[in-house]
C-alpha positions as CSV (number, residue, x, y, z in Angstrom):
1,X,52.3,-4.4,11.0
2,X,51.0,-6.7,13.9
3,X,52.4,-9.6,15.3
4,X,50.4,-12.4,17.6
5,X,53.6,-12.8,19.8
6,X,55.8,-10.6,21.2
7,X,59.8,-10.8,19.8
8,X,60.5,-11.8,23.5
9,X,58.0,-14.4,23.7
10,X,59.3,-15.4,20.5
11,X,62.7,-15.8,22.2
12,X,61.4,-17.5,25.1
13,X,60.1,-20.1,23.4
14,X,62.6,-20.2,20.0
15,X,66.0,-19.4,21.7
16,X,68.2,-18.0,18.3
17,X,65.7,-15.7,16.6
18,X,68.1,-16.5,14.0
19,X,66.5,-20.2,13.7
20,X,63.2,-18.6,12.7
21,X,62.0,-17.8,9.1
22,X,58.8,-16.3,8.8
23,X,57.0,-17.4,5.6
24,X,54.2,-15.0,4.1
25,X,51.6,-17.2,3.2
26,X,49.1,-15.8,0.3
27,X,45.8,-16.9,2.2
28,X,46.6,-16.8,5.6
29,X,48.6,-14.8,8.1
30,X,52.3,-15.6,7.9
31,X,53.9,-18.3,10.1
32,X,56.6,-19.7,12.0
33,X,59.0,-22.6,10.8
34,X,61.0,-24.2,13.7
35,X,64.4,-25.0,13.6
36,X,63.0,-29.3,12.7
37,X,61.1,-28.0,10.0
38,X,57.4,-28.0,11.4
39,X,55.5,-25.3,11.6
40,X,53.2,-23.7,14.3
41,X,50.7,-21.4,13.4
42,X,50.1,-20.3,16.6
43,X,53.8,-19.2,16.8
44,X,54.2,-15.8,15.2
45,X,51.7,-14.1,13.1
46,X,52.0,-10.4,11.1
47,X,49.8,-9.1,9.2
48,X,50.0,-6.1,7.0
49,X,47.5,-3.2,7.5
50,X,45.9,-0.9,5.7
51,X,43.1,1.9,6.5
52,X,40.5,3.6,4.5
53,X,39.1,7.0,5.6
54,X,36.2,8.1,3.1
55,X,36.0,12.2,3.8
56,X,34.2,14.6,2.3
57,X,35.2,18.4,2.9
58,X,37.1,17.3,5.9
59,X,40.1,20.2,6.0
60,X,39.8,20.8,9.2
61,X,40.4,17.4,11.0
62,X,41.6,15.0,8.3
63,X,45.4,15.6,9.1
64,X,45.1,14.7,12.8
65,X,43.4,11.9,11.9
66,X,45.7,10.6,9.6
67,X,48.2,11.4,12.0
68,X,46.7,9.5,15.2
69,X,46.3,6.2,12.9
70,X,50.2,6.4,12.2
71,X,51.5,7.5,15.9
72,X,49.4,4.1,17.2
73,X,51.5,2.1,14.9
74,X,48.9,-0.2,13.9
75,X,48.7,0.2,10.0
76,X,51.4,0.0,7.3
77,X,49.0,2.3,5.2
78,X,46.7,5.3,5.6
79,X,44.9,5.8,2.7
80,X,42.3,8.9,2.2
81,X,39.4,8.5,-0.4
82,X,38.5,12.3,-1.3
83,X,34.7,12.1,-1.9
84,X,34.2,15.4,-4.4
85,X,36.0,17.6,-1.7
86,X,35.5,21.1,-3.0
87,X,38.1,22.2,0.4
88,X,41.2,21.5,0.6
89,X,40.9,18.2,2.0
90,X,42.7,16.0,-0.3
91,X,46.3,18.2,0.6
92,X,45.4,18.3,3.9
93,X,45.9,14.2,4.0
94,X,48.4,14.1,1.9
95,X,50.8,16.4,4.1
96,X,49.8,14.5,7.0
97,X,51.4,10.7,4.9
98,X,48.3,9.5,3.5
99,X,47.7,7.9,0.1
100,X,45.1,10.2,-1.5
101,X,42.6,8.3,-4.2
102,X,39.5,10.0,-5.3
103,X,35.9,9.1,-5.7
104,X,32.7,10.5,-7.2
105,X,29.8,11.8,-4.3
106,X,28.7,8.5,-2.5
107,X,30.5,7.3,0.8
108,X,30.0,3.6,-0.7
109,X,32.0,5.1,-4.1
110,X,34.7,6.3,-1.6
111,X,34.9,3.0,0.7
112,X,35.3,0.9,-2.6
113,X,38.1,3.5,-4.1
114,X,39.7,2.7,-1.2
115,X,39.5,-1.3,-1.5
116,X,40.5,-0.6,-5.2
117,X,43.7,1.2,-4.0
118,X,44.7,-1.3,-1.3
119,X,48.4,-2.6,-1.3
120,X,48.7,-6.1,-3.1
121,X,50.2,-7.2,0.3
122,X,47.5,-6.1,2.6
123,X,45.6,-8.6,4.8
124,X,43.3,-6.6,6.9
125,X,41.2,-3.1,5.6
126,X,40.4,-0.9,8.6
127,X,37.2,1.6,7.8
128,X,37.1,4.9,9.9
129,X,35.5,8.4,9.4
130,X,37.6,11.5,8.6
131,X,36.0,13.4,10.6
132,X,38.0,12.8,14.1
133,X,34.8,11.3,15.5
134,X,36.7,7.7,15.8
135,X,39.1,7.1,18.1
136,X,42.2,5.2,16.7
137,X,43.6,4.3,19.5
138,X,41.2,0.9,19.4
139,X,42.5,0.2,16.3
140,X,44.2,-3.0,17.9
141,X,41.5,-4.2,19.7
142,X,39.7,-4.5,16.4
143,X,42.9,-5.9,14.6
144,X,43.9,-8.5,17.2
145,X,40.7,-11.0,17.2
146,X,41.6,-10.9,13.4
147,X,46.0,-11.1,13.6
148,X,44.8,-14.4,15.9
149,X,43.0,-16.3,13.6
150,X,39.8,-15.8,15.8
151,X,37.3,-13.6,13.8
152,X,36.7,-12.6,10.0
153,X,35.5,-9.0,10.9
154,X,35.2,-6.8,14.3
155,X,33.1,-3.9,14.0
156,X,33.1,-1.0,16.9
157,X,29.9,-0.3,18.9
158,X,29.6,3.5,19.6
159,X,26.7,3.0,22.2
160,X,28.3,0.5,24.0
161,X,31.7,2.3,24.7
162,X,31.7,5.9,26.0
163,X,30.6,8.9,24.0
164,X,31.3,12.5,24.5
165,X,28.1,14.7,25.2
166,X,27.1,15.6,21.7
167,X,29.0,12.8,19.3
168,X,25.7,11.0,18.4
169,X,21.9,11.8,18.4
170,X,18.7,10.1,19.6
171,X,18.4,9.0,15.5
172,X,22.1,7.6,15.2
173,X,21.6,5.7,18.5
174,X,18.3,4.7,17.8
175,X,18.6,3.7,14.3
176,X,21.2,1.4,15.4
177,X,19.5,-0.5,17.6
178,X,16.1,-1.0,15.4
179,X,18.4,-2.3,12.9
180,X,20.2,-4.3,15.1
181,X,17.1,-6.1,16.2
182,X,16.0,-6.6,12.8
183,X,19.5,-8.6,11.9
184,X,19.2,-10.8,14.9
185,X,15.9,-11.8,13.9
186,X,17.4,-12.3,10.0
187,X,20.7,-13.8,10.8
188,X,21.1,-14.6,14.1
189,X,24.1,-11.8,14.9
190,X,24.0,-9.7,17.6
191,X,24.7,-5.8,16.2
192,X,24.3,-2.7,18.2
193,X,25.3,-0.1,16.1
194,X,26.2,0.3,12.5
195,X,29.5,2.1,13.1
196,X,32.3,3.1,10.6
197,X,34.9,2.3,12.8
198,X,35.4,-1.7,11.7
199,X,38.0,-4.3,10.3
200,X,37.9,-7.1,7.9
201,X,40.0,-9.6,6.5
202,X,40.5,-8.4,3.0
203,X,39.6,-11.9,1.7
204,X,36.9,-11.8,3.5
205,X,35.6,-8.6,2.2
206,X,36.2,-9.4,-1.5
207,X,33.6,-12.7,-1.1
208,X,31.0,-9.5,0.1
209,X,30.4,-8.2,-2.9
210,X,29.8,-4.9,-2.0
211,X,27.8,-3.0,-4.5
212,X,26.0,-0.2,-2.0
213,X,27.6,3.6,-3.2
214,X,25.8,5.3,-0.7
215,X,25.6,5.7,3.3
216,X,24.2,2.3,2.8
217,X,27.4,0.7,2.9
218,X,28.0,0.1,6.0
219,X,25.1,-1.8,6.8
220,X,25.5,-4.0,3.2
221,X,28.9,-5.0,5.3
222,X,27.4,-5.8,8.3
223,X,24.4,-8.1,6.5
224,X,26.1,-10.1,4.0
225,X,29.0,-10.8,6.6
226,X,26.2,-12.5,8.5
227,X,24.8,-13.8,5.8
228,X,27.9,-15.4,4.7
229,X,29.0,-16.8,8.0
230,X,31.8,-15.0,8.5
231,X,33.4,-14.9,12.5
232,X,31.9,-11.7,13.7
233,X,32.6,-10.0,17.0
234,X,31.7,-6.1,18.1
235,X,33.7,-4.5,20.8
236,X,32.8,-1.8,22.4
237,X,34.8,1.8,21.2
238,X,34.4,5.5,22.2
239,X,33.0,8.1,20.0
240,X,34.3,12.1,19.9
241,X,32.8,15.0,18.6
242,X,33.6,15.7,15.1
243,X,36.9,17.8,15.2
244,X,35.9,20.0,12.3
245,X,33.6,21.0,9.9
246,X,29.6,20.2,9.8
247,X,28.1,16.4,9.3
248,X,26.9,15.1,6.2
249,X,24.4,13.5,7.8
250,X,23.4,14.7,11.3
251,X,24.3,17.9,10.9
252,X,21.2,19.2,8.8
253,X,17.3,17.7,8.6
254,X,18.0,16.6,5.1
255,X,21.2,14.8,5.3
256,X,19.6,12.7,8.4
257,X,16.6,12.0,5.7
258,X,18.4,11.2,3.3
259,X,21.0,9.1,4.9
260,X,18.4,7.1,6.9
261,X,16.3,6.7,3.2
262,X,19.3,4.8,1.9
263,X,19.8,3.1,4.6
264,X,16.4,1.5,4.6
265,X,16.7,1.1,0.9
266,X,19.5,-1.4,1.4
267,X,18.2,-3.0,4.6
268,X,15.5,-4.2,2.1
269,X,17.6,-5.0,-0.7
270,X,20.2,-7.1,0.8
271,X,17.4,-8.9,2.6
272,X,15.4,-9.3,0.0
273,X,18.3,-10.8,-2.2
């Protein structure tokens, strides 16, 4: 759960927390109502939060990953899409507190199981790998420009925060920037990377319209947010190596193909729509 204002801010400017009643408000973040019966959005915001982690044979290193997105605090649920796991994956995530849903092969299939199993209550969707590659401690920095009212969706830059020797190839980190070149010149946004690691207001989201079920997805996210105006903003996050377990798509010639395939099949499609 996050809050704009501290409870001793809160105090400071509100003396008698008891005088405050915080109001969920279906469309918006939930807000303050002084003691004369106005209210100031600015006040006291909470939002609930919930994260998605797609993974795919991930045994190894999905239970620390689950656990580091709970002992940060940040969201009020973890939930792990299995992608076709043929490991013990699924268990793995559930021992570790996560709320497992499954998904046919297709990281797009998993990120909209995900959406699909989403709290009624939640107001913000957090997308990160299961691989241990994503560092959830920046969780909040992504959160925060959203809990203030500020942006619609935050998306982490790998190559512009600090990467372990090994974490990304010349492709990954190359790719990245071609494309993000390519959607200045479309939309106007400045992109970098095409990172998993990202949050969205999940009204926002929903207008998307999401229909990639491939490795696609992320990029769909990143062009029809543009497209539809939404407030974007990428912060720079750091990047691991994977704590378990091979890639599905750097760790062999074909999985780079056929990753980078998709990819350019939706660059073309969403453009072209």
């Amino acid at each position: 759960m996050f809050w704009r204002k501290s409870d001793a801010l809160v105090e400071q400017n509100f003396p008698g927390k008891d005088t405050i009643a915080l109001l969920a408000i279906a469309d918006a973040p939930f807000i303050c109502s002084l003691p004369n019966g106005k209210s100031k959005p600015d006040a006291y915001v909470i939002m609930f939060v919930s994260v998605i982690i797609p993974a795919l044979n991930e045994e190894e290193p999905i239970a620390g990953v689950v656990r580091e997105c709970f002992t940060i605090g940040a969201p009020d649920e973890v939930i792990v899409v299995d992608n076709g796991s043929t490991d013990h994956t699924a268990e793995r995530a559930r021992e570790a507190g996560a709320l497992v849903a499954t998904a046919p092969l297709g990281y797009g299939r998993a990120c909209a199981a995900g959406v699909r199993a989403l709290l009624p209550e939640c107001n913000i969707v957090v997308f990160l790998d299961g691989d241990g590659s994503d560092c959830p401690e920046f969780m909040p920095q992504l959160v925060d420009p959203i809990t203030a009212g500020k942006f619609d969706f935050v998306i982490g830059s790998r190559t512009r925060g600090q990467r372990e020797p090994g974490s990304m190839n010349f492709q990954q980190v190359f790719s990245g920037r071609i494309v993000g070149a390519l959607l200045r010149l479309l939309y106007g946004v400045r992109y970098t990377d095409m990172c998993p690691f990202r949050a969205i207001r999940r009204d926002a989201l929903a207008q998307l319209n999401m229909r990639e079920q491939t490795y696609g997805w992320n990029l769909e996210m990143q062009m029809k947010a543009a497209r539809a105006g939404l407030r974007i903003l990428e912060i720079p996050v750091n990047h691991r190596r994977r704590a378990g377990g091979q890639s599905k798509v750097s760790g062999t010639l074909r999985g780079t193909f056929l990753a980078g395939a998709r990819i350019l099949a939706t660059l073309v499609r969403v453009a072209l729509e």
